[in-house]
C-alpha positions in Angstrom: 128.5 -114.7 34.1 130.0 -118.3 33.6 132.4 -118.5 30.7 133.2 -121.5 28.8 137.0 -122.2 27.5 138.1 -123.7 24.2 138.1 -127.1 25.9 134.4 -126.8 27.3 135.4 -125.8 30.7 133.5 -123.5 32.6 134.8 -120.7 34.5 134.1 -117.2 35.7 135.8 -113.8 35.7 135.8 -111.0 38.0 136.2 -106.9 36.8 135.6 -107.1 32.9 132.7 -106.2 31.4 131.6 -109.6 29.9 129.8 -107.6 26.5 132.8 -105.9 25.4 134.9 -109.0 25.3 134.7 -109.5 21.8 135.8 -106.4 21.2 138.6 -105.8 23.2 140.1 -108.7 22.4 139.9 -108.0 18.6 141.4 -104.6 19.4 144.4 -106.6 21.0 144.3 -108.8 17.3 144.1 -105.6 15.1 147.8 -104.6 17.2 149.1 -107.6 16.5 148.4 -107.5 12.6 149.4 -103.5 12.5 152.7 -104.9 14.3 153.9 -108.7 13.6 157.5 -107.4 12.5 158.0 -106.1 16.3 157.3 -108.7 19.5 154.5 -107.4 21.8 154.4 -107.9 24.9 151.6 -109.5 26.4 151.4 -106.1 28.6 150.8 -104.1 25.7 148.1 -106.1 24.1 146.1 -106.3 27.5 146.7 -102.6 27.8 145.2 -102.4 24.2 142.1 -105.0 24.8 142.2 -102.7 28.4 142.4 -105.6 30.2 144.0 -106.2 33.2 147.5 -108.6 32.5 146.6 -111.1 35.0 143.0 -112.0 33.0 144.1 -111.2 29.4 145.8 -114.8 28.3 143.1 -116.8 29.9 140.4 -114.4 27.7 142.1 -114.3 25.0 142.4 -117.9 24.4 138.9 -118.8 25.9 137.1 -116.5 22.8 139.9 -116.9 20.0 140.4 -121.0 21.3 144.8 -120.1 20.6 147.2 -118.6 23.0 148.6 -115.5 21.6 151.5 -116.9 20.7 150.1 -119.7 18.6 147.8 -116.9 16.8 150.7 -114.6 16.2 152.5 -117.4 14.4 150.1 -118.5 12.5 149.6 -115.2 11.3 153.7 -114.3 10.7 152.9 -117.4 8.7 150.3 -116.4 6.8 152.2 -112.7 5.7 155.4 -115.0 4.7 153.4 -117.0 2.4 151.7 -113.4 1.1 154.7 -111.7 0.6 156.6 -114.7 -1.5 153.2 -113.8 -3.6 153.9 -110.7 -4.6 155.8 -109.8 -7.6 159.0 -111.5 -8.0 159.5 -113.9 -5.3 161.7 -112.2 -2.4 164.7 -113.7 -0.4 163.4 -115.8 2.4 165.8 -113.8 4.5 164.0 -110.2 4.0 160.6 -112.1 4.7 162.1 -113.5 8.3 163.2 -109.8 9.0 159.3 -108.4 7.8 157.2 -110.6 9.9 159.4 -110.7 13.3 162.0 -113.1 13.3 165.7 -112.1 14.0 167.3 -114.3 11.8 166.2 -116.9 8.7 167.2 -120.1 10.8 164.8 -119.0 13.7 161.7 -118.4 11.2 162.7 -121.6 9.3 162.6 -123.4 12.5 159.0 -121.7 13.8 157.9 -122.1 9.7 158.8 -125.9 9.8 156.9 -126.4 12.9 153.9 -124.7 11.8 153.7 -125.9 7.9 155.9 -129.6 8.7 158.3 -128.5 5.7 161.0 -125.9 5.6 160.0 -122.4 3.5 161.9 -123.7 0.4 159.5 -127.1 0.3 156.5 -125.5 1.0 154.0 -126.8 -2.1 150.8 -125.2 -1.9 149.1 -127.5 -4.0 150.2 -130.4 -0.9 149.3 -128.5 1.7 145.6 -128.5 0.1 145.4 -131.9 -0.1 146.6 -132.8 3.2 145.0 -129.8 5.0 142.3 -131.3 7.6 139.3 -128.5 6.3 139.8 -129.5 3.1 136.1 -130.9 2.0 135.0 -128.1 3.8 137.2 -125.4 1.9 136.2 -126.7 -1.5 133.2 -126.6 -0.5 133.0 -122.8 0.1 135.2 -121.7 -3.1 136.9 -124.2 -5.6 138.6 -121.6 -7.1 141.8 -122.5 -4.3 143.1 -125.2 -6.2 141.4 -124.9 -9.9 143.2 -123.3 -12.5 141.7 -120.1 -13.5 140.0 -120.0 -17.3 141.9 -118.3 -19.9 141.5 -114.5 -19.7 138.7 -113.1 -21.3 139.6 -110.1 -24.1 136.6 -107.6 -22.2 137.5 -108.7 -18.7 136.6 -104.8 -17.4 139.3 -104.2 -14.5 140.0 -100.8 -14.0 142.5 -99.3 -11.7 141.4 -96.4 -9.6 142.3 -94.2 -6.5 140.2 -94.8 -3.6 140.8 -92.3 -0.4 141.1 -92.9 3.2 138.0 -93.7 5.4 137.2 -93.7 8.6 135.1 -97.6 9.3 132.9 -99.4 11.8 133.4 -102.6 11.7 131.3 -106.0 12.5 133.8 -109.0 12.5 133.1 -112.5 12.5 135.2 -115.7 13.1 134.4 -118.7 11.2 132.0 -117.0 9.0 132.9 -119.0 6.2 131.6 -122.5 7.8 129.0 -120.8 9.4 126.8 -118.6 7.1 124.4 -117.7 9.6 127.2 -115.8 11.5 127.4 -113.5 8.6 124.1 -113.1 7.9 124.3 -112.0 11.9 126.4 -109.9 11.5 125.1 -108.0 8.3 122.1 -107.0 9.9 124.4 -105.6 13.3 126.3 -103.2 10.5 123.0 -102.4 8.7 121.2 -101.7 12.7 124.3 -99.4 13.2 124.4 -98.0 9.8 120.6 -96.6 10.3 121.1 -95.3 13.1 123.6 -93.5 12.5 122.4 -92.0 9.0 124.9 -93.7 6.6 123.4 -95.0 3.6 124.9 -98.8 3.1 124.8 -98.8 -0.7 128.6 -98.3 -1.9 129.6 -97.3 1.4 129.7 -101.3 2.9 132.6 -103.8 1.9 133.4 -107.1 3.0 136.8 -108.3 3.8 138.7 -111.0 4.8 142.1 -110.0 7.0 142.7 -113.7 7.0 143.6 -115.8 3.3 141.6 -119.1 3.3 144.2 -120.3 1.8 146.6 -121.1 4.7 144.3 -120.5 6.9 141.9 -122.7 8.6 138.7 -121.6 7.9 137.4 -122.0 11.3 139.9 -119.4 12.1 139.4 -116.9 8.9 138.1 -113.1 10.0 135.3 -111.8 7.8 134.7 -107.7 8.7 131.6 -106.0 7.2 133.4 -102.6 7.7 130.8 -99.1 7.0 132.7 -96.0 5.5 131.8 -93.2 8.1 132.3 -89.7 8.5 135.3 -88.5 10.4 134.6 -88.5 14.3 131.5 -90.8 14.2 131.3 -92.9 17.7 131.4 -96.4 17.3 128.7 -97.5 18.2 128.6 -100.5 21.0 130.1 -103.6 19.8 131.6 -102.7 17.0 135.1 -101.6 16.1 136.8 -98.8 14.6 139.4 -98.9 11.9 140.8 -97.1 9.0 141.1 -97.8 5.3 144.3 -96.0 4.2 144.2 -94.3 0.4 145.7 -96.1 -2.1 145.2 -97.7 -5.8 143.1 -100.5 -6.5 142.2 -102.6 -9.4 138.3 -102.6 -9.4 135.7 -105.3 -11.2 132.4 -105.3 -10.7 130.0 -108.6 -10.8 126.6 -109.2 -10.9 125.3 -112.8 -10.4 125.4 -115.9 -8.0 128.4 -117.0 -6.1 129.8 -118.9 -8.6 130.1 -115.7 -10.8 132.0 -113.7 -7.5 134.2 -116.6 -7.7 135.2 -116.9 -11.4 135.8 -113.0 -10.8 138.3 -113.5 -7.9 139.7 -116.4 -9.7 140.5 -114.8 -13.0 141.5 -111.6 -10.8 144.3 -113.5 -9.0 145.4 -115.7 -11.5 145.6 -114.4 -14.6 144.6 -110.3 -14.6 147.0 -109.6 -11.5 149.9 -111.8 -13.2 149.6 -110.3 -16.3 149.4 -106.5 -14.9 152.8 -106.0 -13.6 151.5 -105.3 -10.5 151.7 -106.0 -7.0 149.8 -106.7 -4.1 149.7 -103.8 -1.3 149.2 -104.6 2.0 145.5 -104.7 2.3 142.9 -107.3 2.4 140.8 -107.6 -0.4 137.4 -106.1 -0.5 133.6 -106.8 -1.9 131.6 -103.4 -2.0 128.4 -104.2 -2.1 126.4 -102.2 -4.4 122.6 -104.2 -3.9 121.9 -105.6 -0.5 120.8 -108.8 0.5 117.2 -107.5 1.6 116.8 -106.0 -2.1 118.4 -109.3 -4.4 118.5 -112.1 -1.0 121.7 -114.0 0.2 122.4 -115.8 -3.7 122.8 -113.0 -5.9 125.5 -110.5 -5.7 126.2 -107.0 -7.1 129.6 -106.0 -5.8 133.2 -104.4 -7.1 136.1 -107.0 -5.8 138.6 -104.5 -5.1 142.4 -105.6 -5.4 144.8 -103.4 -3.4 148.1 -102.8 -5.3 150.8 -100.7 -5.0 150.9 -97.3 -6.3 
């Protein structure tokens, strides 16, 4: 099987099994997200993806179009921006030391190479505008960069428990620019989900590891991840992973997209502010409650589920 790079080059690749790719390689991308405060060495991610070292690089940036290195910084990136999100705003110094970098001039140096401004400079609001996916990003979800409404008296969050749960997931990059990847992978998670006997009601969320917000959307994750019973084979294609128990602030929505959004929006901006809380370190979640084949692809009828510390 011919193989095309990034750059539209064509090549081929002895020993691998060509349809578990995908997976392997998001297996290697899972370590690296359990472990960006340690450095990895590329012998330990190709064991992982089980891949031999020699092929690993030259697959890994041929389906993910980054080496590792560039993806692991972007994404060291991406949880220092989080974590100066959460609560009162930490020393840049303990944020360095949490995403892998030995000392604050060495992440200020990879920060300013990545975002063009030192951590203390970074505006968010300029980094929108200048961003090159911008048109497309407002396009998806205005909610980035527009204030949130004021915060309605009945605005119903609740914060509940949820417990730990064994998943299958179906990821998808780039989901976000093109919908008819997600709507692909839906109806993998709903094939798997039948056959293996798990009603998808309640039991599917979607979630994004990835925030659109410094990340380029062409790059932004999207699972569909399937609550399992314990020791249920993954089936082909799919990968296994594990939502750990924890608290979460909980609002459900019923409407088009523009109602998710306003829900998100006055979730991040003014009920999580307000709440004394902080962010855990999960990715927000949509459970769906109605499924596309029942209301179609432009209504919804989900919970967003926060994550926060207990």
């Amino acid at each position: 099987m011919l193989w095309v790079d990034a750059r539209g080059r064509s090549f081929q690749l002895p020993g691998v099994a060509t349809e578990t790719y995908d997976v392997r390689i998001n297996r290697a991308i899972a370590l690296i997200d359990r472990c960006l405060g340690q450095d990895l060495s590329l012998q330990r991610l190709a064991d992982e993806a089980g891949i031999s070292r020699f092929h690993f690089h030259r697959i890994f940036s041929a389906l993910t179009g980054e080496s590792v290195l560039a993806l692991t910084t972007r994404m060291r990136m991406q949880r220092a921006l989080a974590l100066t999100q959460r609560g009162q705003r930490p020393q840049w110094k303990a944020v360095a030391v949490a995403v892998g970098y030995r000392s604050p001039d060495v992440f200020a140096r990879a920060f300013k190479r990545h975002f063009g401004c030192t951590p203390s400079q970074f505006d968010l609001e300029q980094w929108w505008r200048e961003r090159p996916d911008r048109a497309a990003a407002l396009q998806v979800s205005g909610y980035y960069l527009r204030p949130a409404p004021p915060l309605p008296a009945d605005f119903p969050v609740h914060v509940d428990s949820r417990p730990a749960a064994g998943l299958v997931v179906c990821r998808v990059v780039g989901g976000y620019l093109e919908p008819g990847k997600l709507v692909s992978a839906y109806e993998r998670i709903a094939a798997a989900a039948r056959d293996l006997g798990v009603p998808l009601p309640d039991r599917l969320a979607g979630a994004s590891p990835d925030d659109p917000e410094f990340v380029p959307l062409a790059r932004c994750r999207y699972d569909f991840a399937l609550e399992v019973p314990p020791g249920t084979a993954v089936p082909q294609g799919l990968l296994a992973a594990r939502r750990e128990a924890g608290r979460w602030a909980l609002l459900r929505v019923a409407g088009d997209l523009a109602a998710v959004d306003r829900g998100w929006n006055l979730l991040f901006k003014r009920w999580l502010p307000a709440s004394g809380l902080n962010l855990r370190e999960a990715p927000a979640e949509e459970i769906y409650h109605r499924l596309p084949e029942e209301i179609g692809w432009e209504r919804f009828d989900v919970t967003l589920a926060v994550p926060v510390e207990n």
